[in-house]
C-alpha positions as CSV (number, residue, x, y, z in Angstrom):
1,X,49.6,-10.5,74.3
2,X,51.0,-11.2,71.1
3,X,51.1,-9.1,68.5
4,X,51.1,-10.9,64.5
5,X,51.8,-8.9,61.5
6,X,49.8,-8.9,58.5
7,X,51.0,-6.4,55.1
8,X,49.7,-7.0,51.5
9,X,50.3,-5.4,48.1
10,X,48.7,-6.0,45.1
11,X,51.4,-5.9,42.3
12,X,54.6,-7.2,42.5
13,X,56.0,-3.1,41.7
14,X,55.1,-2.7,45.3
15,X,56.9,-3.0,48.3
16,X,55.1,-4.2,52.0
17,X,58.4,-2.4,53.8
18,X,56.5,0.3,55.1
19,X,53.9,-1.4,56.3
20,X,56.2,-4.1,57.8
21,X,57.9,-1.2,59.4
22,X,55.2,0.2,60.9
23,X,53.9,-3.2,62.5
24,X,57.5,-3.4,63.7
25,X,56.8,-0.1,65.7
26,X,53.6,-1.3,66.9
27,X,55.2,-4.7,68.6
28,X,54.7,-6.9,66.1
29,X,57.8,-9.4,66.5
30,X,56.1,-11.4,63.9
31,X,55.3,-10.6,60.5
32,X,53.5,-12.1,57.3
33,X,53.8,-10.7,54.2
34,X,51.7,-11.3,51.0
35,X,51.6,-10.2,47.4
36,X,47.9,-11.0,46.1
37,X,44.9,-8.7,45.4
38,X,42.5,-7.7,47.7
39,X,39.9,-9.1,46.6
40,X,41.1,-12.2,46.5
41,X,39.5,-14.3,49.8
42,X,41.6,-17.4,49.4
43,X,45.2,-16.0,49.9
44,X,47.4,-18.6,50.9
45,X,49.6,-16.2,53.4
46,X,46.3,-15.1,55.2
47,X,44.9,-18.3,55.4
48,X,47.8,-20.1,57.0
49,X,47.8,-17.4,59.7
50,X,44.1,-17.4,60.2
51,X,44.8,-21.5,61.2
52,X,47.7,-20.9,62.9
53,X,46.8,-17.9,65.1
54,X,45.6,-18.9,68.9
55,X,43.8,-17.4,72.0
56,X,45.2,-14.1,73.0
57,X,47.2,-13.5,69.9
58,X,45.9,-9.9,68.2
59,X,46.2,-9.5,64.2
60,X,47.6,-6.3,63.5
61,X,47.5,-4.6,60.2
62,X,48.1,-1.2,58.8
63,X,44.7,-0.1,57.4
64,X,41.8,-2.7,57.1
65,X,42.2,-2.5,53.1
66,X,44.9,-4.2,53.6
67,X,43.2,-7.6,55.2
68,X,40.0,-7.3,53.3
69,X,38.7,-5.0,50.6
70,X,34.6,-5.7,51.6
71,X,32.5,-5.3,54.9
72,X,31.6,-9.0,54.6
73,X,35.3,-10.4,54.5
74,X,36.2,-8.0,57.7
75,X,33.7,-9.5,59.4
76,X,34.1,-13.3,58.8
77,X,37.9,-12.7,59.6
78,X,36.8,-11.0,63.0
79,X,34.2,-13.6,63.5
80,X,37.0,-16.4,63.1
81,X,39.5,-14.6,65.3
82,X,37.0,-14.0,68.0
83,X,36.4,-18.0,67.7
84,X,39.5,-18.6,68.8
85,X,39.9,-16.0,71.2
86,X,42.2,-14.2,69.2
87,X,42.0,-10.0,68.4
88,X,42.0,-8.0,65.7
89,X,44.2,-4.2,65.5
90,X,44.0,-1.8,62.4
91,X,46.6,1.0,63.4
92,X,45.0,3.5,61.0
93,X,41.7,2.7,61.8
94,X,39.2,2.7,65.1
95,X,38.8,-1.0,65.6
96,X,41.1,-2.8,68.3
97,X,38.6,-5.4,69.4
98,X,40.5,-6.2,72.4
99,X,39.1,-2.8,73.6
100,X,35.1,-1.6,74.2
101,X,35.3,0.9,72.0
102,X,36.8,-1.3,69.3
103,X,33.8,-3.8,69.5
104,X,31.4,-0.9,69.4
105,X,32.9,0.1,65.9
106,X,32.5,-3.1,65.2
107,X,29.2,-3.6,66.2
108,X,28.3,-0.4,64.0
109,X,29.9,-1.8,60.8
110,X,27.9,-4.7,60.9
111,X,24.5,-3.1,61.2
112,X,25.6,-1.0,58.7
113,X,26.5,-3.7,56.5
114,X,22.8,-5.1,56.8
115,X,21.2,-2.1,56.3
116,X,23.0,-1.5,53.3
117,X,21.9,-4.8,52.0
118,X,18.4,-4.2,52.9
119,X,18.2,-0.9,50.9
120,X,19.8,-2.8,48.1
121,X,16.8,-5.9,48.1
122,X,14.4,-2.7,48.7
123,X,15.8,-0.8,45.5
124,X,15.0,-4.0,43.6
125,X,11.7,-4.7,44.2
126,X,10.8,-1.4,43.9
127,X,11.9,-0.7,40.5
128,X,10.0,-4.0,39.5
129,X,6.8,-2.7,40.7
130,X,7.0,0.2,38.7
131,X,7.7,-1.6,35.9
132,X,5.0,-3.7,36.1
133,X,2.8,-1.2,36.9
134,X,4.0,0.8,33.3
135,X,3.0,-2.5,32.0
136,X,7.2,-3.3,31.5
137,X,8.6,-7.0,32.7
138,X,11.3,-6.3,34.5
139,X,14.2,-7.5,34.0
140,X,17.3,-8.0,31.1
141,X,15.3,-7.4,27.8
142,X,18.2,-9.5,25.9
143,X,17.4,-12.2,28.4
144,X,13.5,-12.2,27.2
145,X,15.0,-12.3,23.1
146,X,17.5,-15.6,24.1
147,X,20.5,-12.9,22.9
148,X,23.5,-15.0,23.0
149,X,25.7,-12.1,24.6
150,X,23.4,-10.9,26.9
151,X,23.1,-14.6,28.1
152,X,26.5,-15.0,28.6
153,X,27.0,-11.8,30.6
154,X,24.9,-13.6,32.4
155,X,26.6,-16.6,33.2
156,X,29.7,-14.9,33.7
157,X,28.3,-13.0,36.5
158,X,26.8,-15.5,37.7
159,X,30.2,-17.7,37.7
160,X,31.6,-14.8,39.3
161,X,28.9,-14.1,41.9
162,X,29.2,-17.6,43.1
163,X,32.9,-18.1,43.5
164,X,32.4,-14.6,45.3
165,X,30.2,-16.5,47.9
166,X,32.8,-19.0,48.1
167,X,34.9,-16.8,48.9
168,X,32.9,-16.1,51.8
169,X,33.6,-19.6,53.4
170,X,36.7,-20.2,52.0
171,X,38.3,-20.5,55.5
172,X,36.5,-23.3,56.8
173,X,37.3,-25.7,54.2
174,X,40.1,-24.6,51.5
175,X,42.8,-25.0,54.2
176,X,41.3,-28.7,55.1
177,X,41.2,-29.7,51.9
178,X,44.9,-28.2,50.9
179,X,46.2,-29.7,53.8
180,X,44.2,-33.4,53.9
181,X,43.3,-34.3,50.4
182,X,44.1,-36.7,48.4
183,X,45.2,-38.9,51.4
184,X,41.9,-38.7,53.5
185,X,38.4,-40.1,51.4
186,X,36.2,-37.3,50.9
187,X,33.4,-38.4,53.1
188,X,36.0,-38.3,55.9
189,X,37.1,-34.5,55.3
190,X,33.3,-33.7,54.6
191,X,32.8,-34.4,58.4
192,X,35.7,-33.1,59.6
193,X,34.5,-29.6,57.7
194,X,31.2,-29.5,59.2
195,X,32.1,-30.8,62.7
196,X,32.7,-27.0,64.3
197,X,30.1,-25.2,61.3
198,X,26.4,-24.9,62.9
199,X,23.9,-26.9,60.6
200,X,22.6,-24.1,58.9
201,X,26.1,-23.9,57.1
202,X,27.1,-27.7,56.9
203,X,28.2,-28.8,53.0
204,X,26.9,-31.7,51.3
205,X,29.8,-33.8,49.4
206,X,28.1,-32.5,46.1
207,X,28.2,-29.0,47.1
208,X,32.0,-29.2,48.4
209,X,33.3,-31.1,45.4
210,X,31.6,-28.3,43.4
211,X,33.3,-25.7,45.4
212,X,36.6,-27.5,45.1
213,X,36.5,-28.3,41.6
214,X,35.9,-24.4,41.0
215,X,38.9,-23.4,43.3
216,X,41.2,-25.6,41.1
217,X,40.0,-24.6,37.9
218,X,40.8,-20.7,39.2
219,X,44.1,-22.1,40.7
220,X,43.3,-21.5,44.2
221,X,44.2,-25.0,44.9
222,X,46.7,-27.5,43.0
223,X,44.7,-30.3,40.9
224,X,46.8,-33.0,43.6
225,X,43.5,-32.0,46.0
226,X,41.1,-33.9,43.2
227,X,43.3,-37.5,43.2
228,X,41.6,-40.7,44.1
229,X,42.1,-41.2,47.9
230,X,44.2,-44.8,48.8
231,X,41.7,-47.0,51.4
232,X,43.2,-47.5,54.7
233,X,42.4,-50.4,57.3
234,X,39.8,-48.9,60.2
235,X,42.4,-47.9,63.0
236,X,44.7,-46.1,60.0
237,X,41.7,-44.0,58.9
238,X,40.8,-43.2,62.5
239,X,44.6,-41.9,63.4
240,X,44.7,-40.0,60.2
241,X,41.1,-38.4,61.5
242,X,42.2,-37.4,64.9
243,X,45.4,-36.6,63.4
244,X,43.7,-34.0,61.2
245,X,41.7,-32.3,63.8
246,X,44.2,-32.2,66.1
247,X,46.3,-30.2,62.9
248,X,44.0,-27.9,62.1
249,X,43.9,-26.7,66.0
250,X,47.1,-27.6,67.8
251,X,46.1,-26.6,71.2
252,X,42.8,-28.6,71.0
253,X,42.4,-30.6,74.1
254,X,41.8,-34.5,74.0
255,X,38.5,-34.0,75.4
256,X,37.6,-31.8,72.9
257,X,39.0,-34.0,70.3
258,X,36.5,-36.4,71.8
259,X,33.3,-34.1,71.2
260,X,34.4,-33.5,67.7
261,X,34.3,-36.8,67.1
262,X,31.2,-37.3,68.6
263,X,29.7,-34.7,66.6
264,X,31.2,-36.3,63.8
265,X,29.0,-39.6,64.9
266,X,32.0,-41.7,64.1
267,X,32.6,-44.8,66.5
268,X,35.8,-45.7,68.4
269,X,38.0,-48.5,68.0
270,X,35.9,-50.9,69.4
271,X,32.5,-49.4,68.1
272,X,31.2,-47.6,70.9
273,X,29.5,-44.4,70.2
274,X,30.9,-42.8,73.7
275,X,34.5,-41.5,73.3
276,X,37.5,-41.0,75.9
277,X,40.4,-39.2,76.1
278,X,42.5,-42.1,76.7
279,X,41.5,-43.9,73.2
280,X,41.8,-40.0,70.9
281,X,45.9,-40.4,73.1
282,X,46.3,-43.6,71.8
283,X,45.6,-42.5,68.2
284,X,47.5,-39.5,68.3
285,X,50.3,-41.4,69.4
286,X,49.8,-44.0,66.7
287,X,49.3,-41.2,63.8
288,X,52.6,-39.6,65.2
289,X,54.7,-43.0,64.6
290,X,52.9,-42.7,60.9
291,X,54.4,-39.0,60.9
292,X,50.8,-38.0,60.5
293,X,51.8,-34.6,63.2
């Protein structure tokens, strides 16, 4: 079972050699190293490993503040790994999720999580009844007055609590976008995002652009991602399709390249509805002529 590195430091004064060395002792023959800050979601190191990692491989990192600095980031990267049959290993820590008692820890952590947030809402409406009940509004009294600097706190947190939630989906659609934009139209990418997301969590092309546009402004992606996208004849676009899914998850099968695109409702060459594995072959070895792979 492979064993995959992962060591982060926050400032550039730091060094990740001792925690590269002690991955080294654990059997990691592969190691990825990245300077960023920990609460940062959209690292570019981590989320090249995250697509890159496949079934059986275990992530192994020194202590968990080193992968993610919040209960909700551990558990979307566990909940990714586990997607793809991959493990996670902290070597300071009690969670190896290949193991029972890892996945129990686990299991812990994440009903902790939710009870912590239900205290939290709890808390809230709480202190609101007893203000009303004082004969108080609850609430930011510089809000009520329209005070310029207590409305902008506002929106500042507000700016911040949202690209905090995006940072909570980051992974499933900064690294499509980074790796298929400007060349593939936007409606294309949009359906190649929400093909493997259940439909609770699918985007709208208004909501993804808005995400996007935010990560550029922030410089979590490069403004290239925002260019206007070239039009391509129908059997291009289709190559370039295939060719994109079969990127993002090299060891996809072509019969699971054909669901996807069923999911994806988009029609074959010849405009049936029903795919095979012999037409998604014949465009992945069309998009690799185009050095699309």
């Amino acid at each position: 079972m492979p064993l995959i590195g992962y060591a982060r430091v926050s400032t550039e004064d730091q060094t990740p050699l001792p925690q590269a060395q002690a991955l080294r002792s654990a059997g990691c023959a592969e190691i990825h190293e990245e300077q960023a800050s920990g609460g940062n979601r959209a690292r570019p190191v981590l989320t090249r490993l995250l697509e890159r990692i496949g079934k059986g491989d275990t992530l192994v990192v020194v202590r968990i503040d080193r992968l993610a600095r919040s209960l909700s980031h551990l558990l979307e990267v566990i909940e990714r790994l586990e997607a793809k049959g991959a493990f996670f290993r902290s070597l300071q820590d009690p969670i190896d999720t290949a193991s029972p008692q890892g996945k129990f820890t686990l299991q812990v952590l994440g009903a902790a999580a939710e009870f912590e947030r239900a205290l939290i809402r709890e808390r809230t409406k709480a202190g609101l009844a007893h203000a009303r009940t004082e004969g108080r509004v609850g609430g930011n009294p510089g809000l009520r007055a329209r005070d310029p600097a207590a409305l902008r706190k506002v929106r500042l947190a507000r700016a911040d609590g949202y690209m905090e939630r995006l940072g909570e989906t980051a992974q499933d659609w900064v690294p499509h976008v980074r790796r298929l934009r400007p060349d593939m139209a936007w409606e294309d990418l949009l359906r190649i995002v929400n093909a493997p997301l259940p439909y609770d969590r699918h985007w709208t092309q208004a909501r993804l652009l808005r995400a996007v546009n935010a990560y550029v402004r922030d410089g979590f992606l490069p403004e290239t991602v925002l260019g206007r996208a070239g039009r391509r004849r129908g059997d291009d676009r289709l190559s370039v399709i295939v060719a994109a899914i079969k990127g993002a998850d090299p060891d996809i099968t072509l019969q699971a390249i054909c669901d996807r695109l069923e999911a994806m409702r988009e029609r074959t060459p010849r405009g049936r509805t029903r795919w095979n594995p012999s037409s998604v072959k014949m465009l992945l070895n069309r998009a690799e002529k185009a050095g699309l792979l």
